[in-house]
GUDREN-990164 format. One line per field, with one value per atom (N, C-alpha, C): residue number from 1; residue in one letter; x, y, z. Coordinates in nm, 2 decimals, padded with zeros to 4 digits, always signed. Layout:
residues N
nufi: [NUM, ...] .
drenro: [A, ...] .
x: [X, ...] .
y: [Y, ...] .
z: [Z, ...] .
END
This chain:
residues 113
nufi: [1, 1, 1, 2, 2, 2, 3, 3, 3, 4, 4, 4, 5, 5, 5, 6, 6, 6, 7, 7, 7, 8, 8, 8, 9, 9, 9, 10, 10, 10, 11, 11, 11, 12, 12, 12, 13, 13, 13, 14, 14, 14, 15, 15, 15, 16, 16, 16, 17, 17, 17, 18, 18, 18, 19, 19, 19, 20, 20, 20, 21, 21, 21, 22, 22, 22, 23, 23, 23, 24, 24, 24, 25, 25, 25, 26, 26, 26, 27, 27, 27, 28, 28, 28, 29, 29, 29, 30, 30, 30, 31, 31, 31, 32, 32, 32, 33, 33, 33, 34, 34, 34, 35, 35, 35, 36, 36, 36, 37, 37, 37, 38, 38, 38, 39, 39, 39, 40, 40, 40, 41, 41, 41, 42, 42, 42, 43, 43, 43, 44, 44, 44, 45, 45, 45, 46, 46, 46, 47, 47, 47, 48, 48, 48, 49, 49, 49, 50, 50, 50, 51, 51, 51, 52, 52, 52, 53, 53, 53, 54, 54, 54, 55, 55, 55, 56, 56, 56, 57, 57, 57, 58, 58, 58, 59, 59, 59, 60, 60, 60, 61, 61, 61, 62, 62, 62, 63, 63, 63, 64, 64, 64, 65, 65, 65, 66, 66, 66, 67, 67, 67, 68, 68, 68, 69, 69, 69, 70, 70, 70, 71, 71, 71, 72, 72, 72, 73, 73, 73, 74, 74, 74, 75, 75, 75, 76, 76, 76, 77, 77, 77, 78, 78, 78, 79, 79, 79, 80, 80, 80, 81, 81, 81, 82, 82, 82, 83, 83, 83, 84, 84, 84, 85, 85, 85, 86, 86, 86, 87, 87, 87, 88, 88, 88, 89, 89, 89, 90, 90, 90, 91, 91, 91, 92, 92, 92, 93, 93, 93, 94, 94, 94, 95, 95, 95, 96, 96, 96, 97, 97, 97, 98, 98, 98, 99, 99, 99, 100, 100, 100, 101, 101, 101, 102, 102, 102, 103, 103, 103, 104, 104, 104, 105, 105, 105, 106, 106, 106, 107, 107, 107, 108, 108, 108, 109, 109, 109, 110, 110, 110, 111, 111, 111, 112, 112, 112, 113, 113, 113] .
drenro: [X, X, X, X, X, X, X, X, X, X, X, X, X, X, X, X, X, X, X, X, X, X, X, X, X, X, X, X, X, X, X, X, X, X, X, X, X, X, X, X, X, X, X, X, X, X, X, X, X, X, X, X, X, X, X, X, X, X, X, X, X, X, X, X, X, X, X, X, X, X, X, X, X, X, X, X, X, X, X, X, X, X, X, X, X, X, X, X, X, X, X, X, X, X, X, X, X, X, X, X, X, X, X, X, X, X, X, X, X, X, X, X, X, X, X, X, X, X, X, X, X, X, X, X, X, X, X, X, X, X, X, X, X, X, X, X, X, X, X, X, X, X, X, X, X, X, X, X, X, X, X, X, X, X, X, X, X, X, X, X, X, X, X, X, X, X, X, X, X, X, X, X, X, X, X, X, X, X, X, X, X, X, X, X, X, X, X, X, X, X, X, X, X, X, X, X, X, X, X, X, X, X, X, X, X, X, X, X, X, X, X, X, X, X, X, X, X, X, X, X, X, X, X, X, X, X, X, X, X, X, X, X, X, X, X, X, X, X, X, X, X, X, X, X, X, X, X, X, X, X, X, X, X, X, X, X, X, X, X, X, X, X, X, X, X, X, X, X, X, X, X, X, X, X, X, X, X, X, X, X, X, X, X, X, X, X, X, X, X, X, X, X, X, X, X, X, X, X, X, X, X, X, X, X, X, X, X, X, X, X, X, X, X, X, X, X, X, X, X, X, X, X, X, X, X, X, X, X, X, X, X, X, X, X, X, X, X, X, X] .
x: [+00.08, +00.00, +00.09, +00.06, +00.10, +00.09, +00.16, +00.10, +00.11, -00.02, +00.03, +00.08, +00.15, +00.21, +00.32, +00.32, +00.29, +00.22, +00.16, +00.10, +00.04, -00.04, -00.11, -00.26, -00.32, -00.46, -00.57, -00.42, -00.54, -00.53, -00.64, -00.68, -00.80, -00.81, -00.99, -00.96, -00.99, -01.03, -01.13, -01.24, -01.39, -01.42, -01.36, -01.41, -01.44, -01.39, -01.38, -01.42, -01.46, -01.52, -01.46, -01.34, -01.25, -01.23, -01.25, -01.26, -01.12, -01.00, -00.91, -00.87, -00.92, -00.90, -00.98, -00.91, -00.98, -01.02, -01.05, -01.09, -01.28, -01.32, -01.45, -01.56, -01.57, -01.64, -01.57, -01.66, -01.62, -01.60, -01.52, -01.45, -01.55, -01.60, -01.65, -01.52, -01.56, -01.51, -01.45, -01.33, -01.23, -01.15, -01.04, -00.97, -00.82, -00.82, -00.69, -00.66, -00.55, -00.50, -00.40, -00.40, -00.38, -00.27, -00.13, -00.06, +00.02, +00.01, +00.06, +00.15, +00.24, +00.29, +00.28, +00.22, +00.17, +00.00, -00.06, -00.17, -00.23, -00.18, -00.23, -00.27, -00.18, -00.21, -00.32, -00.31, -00.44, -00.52, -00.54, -00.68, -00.74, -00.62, -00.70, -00.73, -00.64, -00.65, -00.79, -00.86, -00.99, -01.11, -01.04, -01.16, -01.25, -01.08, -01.11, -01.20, -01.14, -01.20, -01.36, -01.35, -01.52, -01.58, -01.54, -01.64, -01.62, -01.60, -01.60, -01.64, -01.68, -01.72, -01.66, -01.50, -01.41, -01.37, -01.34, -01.31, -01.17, -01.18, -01.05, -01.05, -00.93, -00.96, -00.88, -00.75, -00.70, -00.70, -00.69, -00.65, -00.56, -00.44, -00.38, -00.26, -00.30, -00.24, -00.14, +00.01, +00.10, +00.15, +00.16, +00.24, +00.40, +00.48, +00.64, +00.66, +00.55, +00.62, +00.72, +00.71, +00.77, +00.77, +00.64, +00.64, +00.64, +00.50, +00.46, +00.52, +00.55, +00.62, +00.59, +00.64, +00.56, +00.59, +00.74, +00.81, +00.66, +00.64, +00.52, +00.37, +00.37, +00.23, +00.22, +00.35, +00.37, +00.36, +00.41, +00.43, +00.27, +00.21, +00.07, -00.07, -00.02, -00.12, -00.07, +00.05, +00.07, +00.00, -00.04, -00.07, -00.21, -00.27, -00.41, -00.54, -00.60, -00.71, -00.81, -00.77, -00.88, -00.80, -00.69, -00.60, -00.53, -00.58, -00.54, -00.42, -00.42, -00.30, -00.30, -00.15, -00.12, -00.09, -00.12, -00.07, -00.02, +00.12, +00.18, +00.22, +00.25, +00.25, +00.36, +00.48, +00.60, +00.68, +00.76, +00.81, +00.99, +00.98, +01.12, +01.08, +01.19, +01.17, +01.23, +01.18, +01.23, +01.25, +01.33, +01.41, +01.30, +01.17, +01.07, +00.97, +00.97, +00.89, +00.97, +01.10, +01.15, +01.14, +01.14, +01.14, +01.01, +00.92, +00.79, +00.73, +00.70, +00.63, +00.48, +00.36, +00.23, +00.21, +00.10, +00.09, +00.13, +00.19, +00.22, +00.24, +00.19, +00.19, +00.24, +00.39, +00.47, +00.51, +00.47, +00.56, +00.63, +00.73, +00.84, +00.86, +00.84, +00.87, +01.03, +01.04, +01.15, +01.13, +01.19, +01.17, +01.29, +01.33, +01.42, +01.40, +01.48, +01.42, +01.54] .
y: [-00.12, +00.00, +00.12, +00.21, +00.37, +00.46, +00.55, +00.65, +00.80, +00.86, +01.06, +01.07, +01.16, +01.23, +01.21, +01.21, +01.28, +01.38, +01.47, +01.59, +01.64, +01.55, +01.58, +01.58, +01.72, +01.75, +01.57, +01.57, +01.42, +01.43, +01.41, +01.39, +01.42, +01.47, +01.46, +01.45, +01.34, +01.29, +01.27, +01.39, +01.41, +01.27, +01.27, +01.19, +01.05, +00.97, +00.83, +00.85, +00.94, +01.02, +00.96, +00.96, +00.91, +01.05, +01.03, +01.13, +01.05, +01.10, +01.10, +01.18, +01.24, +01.39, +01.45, +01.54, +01.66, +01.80, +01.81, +01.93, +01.91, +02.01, +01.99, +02.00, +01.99, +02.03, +01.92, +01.82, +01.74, +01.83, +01.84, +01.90, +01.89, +01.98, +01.95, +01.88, +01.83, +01.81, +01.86, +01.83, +01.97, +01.90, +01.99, +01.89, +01.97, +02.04, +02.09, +01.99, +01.96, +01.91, +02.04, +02.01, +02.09, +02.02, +02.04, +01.95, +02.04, +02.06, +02.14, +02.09, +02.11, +02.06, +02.12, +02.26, +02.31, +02.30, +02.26, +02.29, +02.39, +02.52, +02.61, +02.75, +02.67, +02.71, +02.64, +02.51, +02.40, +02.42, +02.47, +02.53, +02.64, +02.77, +02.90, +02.89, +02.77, +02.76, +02.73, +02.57, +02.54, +02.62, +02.65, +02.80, +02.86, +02.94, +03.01, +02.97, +02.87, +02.73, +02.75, +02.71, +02.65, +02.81, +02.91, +03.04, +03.02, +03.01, +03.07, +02.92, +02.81, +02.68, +02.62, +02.67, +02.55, +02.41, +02.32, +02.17, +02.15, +02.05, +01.96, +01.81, +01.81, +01.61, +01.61, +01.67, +01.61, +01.69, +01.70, +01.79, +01.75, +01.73, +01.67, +01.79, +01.72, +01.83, +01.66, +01.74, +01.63, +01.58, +01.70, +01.74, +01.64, +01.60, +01.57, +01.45, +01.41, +01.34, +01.20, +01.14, +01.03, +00.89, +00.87, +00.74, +00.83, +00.89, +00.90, +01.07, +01.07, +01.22, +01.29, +01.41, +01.52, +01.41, +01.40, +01.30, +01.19, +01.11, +01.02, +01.07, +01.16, +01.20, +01.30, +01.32, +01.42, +01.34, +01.19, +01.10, +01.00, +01.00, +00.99, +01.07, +01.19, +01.29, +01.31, +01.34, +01.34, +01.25, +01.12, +01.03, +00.95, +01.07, +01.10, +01.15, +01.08, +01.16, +01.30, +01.27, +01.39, +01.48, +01.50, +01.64, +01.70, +01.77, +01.86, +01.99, +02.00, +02.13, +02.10, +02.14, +02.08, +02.19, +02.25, +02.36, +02.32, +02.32, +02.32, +02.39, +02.43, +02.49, +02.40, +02.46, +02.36, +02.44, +02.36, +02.45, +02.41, +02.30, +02.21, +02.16, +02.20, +02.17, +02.02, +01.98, +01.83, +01.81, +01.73, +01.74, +01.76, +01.65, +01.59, +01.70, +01.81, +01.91, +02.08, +02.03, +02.14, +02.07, +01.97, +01.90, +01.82, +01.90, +01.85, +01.85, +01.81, +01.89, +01.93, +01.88, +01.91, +02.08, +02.13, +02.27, +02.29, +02.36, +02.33, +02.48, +02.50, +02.62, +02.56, +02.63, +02.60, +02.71, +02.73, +02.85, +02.75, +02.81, +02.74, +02.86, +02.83, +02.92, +02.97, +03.04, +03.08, +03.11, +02.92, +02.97, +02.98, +03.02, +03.06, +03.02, +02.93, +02.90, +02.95] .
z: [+00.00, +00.00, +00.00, -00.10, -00.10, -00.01, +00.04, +00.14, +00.08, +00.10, +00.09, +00.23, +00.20, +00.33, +00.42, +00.54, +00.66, +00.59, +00.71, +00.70, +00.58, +00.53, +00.40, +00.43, +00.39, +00.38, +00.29, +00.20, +00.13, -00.04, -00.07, -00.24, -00.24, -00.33, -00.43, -00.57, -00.60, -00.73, -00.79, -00.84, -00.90, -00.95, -01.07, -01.21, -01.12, -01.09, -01.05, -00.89, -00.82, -00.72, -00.58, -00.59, -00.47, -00.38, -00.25, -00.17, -00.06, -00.01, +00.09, +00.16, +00.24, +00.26, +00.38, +00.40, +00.51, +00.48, +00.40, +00.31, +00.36, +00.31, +00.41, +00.32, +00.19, +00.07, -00.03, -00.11, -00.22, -00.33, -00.44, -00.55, -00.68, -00.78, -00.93, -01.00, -01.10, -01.22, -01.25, -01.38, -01.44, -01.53, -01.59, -01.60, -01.59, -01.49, -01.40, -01.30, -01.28, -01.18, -01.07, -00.91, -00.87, -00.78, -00.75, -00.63, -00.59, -00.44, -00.35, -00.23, -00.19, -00.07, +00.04, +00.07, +00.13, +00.18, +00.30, +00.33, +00.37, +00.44, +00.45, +00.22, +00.17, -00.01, -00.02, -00.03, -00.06, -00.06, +00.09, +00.16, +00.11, +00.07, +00.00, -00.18, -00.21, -00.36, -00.37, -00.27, -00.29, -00.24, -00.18, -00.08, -00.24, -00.29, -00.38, -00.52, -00.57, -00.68, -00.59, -00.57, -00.50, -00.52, -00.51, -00.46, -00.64, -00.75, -00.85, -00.93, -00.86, -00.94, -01.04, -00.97, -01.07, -01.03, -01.17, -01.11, -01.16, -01.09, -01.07, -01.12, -01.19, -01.24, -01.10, -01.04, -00.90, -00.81, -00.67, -00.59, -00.48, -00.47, -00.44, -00.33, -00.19, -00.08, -00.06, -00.09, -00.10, +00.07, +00.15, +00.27, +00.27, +00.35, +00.35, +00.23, +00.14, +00.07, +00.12, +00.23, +00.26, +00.19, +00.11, +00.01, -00.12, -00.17, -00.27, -00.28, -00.44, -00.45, -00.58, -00.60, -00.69, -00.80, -00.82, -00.95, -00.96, -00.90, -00.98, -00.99, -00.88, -00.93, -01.07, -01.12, -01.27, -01.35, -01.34, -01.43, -01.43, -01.32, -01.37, -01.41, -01.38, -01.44, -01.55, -01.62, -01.81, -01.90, -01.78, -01.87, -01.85, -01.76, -01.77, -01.84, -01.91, -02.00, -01.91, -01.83, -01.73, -01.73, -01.76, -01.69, -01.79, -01.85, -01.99, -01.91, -01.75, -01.73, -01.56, -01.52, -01.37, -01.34, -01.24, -01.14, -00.97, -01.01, -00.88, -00.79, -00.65, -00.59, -00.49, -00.53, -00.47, -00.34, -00.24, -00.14, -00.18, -00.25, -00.32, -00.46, -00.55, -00.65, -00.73, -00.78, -00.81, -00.94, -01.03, -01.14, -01.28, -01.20, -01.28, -01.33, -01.20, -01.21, -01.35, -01.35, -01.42, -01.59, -01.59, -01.75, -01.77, -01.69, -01.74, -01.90, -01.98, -02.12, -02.10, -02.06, -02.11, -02.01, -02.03, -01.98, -01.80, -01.74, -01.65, -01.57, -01.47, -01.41, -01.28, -01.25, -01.14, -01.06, -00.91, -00.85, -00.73, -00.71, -00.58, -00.55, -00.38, -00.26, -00.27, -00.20, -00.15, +00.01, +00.03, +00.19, +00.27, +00.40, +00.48, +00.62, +00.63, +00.81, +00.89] .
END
């Protein structure tokens, strides 16, 4: 068995209507995919989505990545019929995420501890 996380909000996957998650509202349809490693983003990204009734083929709140990581979840959403564009929301950037090819909206933090 696979795991998200540590510290991951979860998944919403509309089309195939898999709900894993702590998000407090199930997701429409779409065919954006959305993966974040941040949960306090996750939270304002869907806040925001939901006030303006946009969908999602994924929603995917990654948090520390200890099994499952951005690299395979890139490599199964390219090769997704539901997800025509990925928007990520990264705090570390990963090799898979820079040589992506299909439409791809990426911001990485600049963080400082």
């Amino acid at each position: 068995m696979r795991l998200l996380g540590p510290n991951s909000l979860g998944l919403l996957a509309p089309w195939p209507r898999a709900e894993c998650q702590l998000f407090s509202r199930p997701i429409k349809q779409g065919k954006l995919a959305f993966i974040s490693q941040s949960a306090a983003v996750s939270n304002t990204i869907l806040d925001w989505a939901q006030q303006r009734e946009m969908g999602f083929s994924y929603f995917i709140a990654l948090g520390d990545s200890l099994d499952i990581d951005v690299d395979e979840l890139l490599d199964y959403l390219a090769r997704d019929s539901k997800t025509s564009a990925i928007l990520l929301y990264l705090e570390q950037l990963s090799d898979a995420a820079v040589l992506f090819p299909p439409p791809v909206a990426l911001h990485v933090t600049n963080r400082f501890w």
